[in-house]
C-alpha positions as CSV (number, residue, x, y, z in Angstrom):
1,X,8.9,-1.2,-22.2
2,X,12.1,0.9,-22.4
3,X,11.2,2.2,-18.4
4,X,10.7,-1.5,-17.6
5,X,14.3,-2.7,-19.1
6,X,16.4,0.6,-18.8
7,X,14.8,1.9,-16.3
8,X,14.6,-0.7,-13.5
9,X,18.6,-1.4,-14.8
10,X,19.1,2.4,-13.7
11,X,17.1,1.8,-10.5
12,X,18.9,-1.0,-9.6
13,X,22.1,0.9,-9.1
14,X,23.2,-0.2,-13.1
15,X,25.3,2.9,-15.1
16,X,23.7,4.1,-17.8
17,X,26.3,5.9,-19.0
18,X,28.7,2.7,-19.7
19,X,25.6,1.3,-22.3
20,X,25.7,4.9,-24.0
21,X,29.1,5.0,-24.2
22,X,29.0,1.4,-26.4
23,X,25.5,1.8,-27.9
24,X,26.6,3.5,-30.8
25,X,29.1,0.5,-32.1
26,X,27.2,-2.2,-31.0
27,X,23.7,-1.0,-32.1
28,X,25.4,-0.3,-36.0
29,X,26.8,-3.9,-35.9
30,X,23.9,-5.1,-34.9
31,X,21.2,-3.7,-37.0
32,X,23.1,-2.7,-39.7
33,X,24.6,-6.5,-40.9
34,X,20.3,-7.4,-40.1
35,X,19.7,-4.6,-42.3
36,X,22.6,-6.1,-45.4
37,X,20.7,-9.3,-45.0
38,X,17.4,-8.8,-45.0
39,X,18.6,-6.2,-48.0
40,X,20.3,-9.1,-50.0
41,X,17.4,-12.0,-49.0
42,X,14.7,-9.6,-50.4
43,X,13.3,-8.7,-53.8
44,X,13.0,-4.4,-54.6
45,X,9.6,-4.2,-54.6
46,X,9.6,-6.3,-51.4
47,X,11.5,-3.7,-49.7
48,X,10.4,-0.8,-51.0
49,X,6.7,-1.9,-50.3
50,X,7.9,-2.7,-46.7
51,X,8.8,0.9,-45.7
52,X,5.4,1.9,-47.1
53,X,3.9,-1.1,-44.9
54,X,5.6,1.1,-41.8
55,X,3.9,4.1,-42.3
56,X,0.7,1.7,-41.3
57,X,1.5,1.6,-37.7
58,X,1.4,5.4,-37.1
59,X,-1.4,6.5,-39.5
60,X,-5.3,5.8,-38.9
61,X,-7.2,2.4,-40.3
62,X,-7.7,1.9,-43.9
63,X,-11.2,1.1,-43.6
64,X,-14.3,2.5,-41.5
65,X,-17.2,1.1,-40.1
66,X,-19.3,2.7,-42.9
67,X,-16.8,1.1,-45.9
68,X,-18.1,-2.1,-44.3
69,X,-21.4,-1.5,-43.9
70,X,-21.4,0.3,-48.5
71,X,-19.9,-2.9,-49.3
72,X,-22.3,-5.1,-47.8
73,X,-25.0,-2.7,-49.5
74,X,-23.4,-2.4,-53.1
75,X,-22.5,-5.8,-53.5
76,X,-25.7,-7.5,-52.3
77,X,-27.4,-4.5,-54.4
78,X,-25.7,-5.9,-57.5
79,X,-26.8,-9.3,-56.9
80,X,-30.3,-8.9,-56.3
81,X,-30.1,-7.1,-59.6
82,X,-28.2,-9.7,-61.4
83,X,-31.2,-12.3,-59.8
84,X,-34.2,-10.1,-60.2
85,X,-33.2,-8.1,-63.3
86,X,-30.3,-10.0,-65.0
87,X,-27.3,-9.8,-66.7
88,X,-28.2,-6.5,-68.4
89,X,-29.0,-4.7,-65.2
90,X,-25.2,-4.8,-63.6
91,X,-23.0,-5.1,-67.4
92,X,-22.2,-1.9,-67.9
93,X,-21.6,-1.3,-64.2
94,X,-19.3,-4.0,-64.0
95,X,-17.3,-3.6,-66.7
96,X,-16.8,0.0,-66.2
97,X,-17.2,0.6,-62.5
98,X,-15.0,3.4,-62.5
99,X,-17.4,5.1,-64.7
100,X,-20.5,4.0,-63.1
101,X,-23.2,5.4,-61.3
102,X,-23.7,2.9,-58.8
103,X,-20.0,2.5,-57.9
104,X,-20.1,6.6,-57.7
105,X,-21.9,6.6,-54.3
106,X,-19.0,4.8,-52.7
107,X,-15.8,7.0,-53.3
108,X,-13.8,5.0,-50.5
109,X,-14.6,1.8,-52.1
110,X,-13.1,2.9,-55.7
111,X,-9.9,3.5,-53.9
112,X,-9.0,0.1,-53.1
113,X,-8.9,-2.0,-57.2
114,X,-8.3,-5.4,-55.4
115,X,-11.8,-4.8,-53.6
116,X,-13.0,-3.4,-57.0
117,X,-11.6,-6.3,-58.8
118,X,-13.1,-9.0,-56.9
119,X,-16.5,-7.6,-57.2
120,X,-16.3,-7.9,-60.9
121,X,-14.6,-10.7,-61.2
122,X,-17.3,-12.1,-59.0
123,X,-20.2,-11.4,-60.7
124,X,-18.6,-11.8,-64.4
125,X,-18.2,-15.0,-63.5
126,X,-22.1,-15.2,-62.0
127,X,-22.9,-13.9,-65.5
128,X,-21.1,-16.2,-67.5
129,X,-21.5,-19.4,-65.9
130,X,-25.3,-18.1,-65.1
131,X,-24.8,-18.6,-61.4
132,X,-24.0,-22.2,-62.0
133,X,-21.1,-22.5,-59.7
134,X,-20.2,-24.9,-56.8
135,X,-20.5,-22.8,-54.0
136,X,-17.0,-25.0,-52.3
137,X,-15.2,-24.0,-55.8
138,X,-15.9,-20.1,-55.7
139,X,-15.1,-19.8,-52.1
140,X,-11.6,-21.6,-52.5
141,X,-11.2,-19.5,-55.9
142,X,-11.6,-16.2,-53.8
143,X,-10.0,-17.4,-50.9
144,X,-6.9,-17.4,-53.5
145,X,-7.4,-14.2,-55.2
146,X,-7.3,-12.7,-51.4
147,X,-4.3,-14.2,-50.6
148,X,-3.0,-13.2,-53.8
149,X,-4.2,-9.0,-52.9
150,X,-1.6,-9.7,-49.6
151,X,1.5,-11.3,-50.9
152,X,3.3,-8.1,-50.9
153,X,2.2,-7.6,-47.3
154,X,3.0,-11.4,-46.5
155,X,6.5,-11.0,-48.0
156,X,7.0,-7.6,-46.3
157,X,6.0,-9.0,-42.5
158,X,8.1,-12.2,-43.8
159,X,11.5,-10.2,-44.2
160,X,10.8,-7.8,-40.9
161,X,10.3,-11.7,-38.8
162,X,13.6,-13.1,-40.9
163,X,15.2,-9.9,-39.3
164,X,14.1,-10.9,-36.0
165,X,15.2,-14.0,-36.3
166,X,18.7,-13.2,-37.1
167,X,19.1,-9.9,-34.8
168,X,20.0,-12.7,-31.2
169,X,22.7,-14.4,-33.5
170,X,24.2,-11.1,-35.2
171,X,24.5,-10.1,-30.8
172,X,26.3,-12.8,-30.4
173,X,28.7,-12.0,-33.3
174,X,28.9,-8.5,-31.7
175,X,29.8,-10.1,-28.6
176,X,32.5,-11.9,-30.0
177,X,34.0,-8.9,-31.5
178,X,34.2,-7.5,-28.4
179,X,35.8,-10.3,-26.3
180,X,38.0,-10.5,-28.8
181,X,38.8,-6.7,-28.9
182,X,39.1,-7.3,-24.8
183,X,41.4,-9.9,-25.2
184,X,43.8,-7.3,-27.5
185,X,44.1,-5.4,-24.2
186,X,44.1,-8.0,-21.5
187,X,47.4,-6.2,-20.0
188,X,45.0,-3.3,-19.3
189,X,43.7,-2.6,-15.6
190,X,40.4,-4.4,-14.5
191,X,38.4,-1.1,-14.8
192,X,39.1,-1.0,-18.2
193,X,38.9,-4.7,-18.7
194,X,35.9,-4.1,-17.0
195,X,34.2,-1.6,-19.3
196,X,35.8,-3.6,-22.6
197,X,33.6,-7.0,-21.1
198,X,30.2,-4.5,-20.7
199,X,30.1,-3.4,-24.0
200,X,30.7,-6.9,-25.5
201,X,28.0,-8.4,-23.4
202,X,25.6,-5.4,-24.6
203,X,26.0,-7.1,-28.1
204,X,24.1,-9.7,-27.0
205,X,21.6,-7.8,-24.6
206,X,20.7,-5.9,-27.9
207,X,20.5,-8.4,-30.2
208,X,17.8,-10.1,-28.0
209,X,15.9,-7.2,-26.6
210,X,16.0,-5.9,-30.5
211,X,14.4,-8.9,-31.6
212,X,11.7,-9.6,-29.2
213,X,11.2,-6.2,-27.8
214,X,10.9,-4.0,-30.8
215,X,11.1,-5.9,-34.2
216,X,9.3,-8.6,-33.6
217,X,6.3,-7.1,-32.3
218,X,6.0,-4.8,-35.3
219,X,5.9,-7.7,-37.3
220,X,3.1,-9.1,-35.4
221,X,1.4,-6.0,-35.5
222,X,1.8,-5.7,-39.3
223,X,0.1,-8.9,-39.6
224,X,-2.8,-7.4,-37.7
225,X,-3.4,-4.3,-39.9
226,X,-3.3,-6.6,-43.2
227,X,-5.7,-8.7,-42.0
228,X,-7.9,-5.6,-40.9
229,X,-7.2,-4.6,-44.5
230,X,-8.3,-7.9,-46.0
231,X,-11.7,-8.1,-43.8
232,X,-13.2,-6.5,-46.3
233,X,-12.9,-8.8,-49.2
234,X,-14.0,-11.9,-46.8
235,X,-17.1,-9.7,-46.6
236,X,-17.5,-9.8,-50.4
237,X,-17.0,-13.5,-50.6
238,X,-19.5,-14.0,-47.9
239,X,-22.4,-12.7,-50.1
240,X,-20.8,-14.4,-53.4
241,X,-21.0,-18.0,-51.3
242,X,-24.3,-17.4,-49.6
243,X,-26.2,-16.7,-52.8
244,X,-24.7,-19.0,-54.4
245,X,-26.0,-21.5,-51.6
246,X,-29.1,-19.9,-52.1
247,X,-30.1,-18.2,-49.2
248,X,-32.3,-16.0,-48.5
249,X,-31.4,-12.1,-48.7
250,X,-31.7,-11.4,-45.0
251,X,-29.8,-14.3,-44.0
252,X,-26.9,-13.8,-47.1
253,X,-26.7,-9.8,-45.4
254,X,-25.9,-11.5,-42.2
255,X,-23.4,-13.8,-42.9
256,X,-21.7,-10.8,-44.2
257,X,-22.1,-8.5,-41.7
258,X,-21.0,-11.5,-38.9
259,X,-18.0,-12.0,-41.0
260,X,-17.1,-8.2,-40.4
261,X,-14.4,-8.1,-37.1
262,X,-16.3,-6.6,-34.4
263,X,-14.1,-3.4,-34.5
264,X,-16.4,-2.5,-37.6
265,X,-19.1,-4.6,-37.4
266,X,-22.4,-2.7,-38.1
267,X,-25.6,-4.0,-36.0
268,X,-28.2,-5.7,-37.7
269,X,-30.2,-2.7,-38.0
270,X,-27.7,-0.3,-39.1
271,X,-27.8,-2.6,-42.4
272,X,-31.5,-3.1,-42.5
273,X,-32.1,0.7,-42.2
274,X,-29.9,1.3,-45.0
275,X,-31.3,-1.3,-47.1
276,X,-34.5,0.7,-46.3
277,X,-33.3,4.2,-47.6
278,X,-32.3,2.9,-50.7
């Protein structure tokens, strides 16, 4: 991107050295009043838990194609029980799943509480109710509570887009600083006049290319990882909805593993296999 803009300006005969020369001002007008705003338009924990959202887009995926493929096998697990066995079979379990055995053989899984959570939650309220839920309801209910799990992230990519937003306006201001600095030494020579105009008009190059070339993307990209992220609990309401709807195993296992994004999805005999071993 930076060859493709800076680059092909340097190629073209364009000085770099008269954008160095103004980058400095220009780029701490710019980003730092985006910076004040988004600072003043944002909660604390909104901004603090965007700079740990950053990190996300240099280290590896949360999740692996095996976390998918333990959750599709410990949650169905626990409803078969719940179905074949009863309430009995999954209480302790669920009410203590950092202290249970079954929970044990998934270490990755006990990392994440909100995935934790809603596979309690779940089947407390499959217990209580005695599985007699409208399938519509529970899906809508956890359709909620997932939503809920990402309102930090939502919040976060909000403020970074808000930034974006106002980054080609706050070039424009910087623009008009700088005409209006030009203007202060319109008795000067035209090669200085010159110069004065270049690093005014940057104002506005930066504010743009900032927002659509850099900050906007990572936005968009930050909306991909949390929804990566959040696959995973879509996989637990698959098999809440399809027993409730009373399928049959095979078929609720599918609709789970078809709900998985194909990055992680695991074949249909990956899960069978596994289902087999246990």
């Amino acid at each position: 991107m930076f060859f493709c803009v800076f680059g092909v300006f340097a190629l073209q005969g364009g000085s770099l050295s008269s954008l160095i020369i103004a980058l400095p001002a220009e780029l701490t007008t710019i980003l730092g009043a985006g910076i004040a705003a988004m600072l003043i338009g944002n909660k604390g924990s909104t901004i603090k838990h965007l700079f740990f959202s950053l990190k996300r887009l240099v280290v590896p995926d949360k999740w692996e194609k095996k976390d998918f493929l333990d959750t599709i096998i410990l949650v169905s697990g626990l409803f078969k029980s719940l179905k074949t066995s009863g309430p009995k079979s999954i209480e302790y379990d669920i009410e203590n799943p950092y202290e249970s055995g079954i929970f044990a053989c998934y270490p990755r899984l006990l990392n994440d509480k909100h995935l934790i959570h809603l596979i309690c939650d779940t089947l407390r309220l499959f217990v209580v109710t005695s599985g007699n839920l409208n399938p519509n309801a529970i899906e809508t209910l956890m359709d909620e509570r997932i939503k809920s799990f990402q309102s930090y992230d939502r919040h976060s990519i909000h403020a970074i887009r808000s930034l974006a937003g106002s980054l080609p306006a706050l070039g424009i201001v910087a623009c008009v600083l700088g005409i209006v600095k030009t203007m202060a030494s319109i008795d000067q020579p035209p090669s200085v006049l010159g110069l004065l105009i270049g690093a005014a008009l940057l104002g506005t190059f930066l504010g743009i290319f900032l927002s659509y070339g850099i900050v906007g993307p990572i936005a968009d990209r930050l909306k991909l990882i949390s929804d990566d992220d959040a696959n995973i609990y879509g996989v637990v309401k698959q098999i809440a909805v399809s027993t409730l709807r009373q399928y049959p195993q095979p078929l609720v296992i599918e609709a789970a593993r078809i709900a998985v994004t194909e990055k992680f999805q695991p074949t249909f005999d990956e899960i069978f296999d596994a289902l087999l071993d246990l």
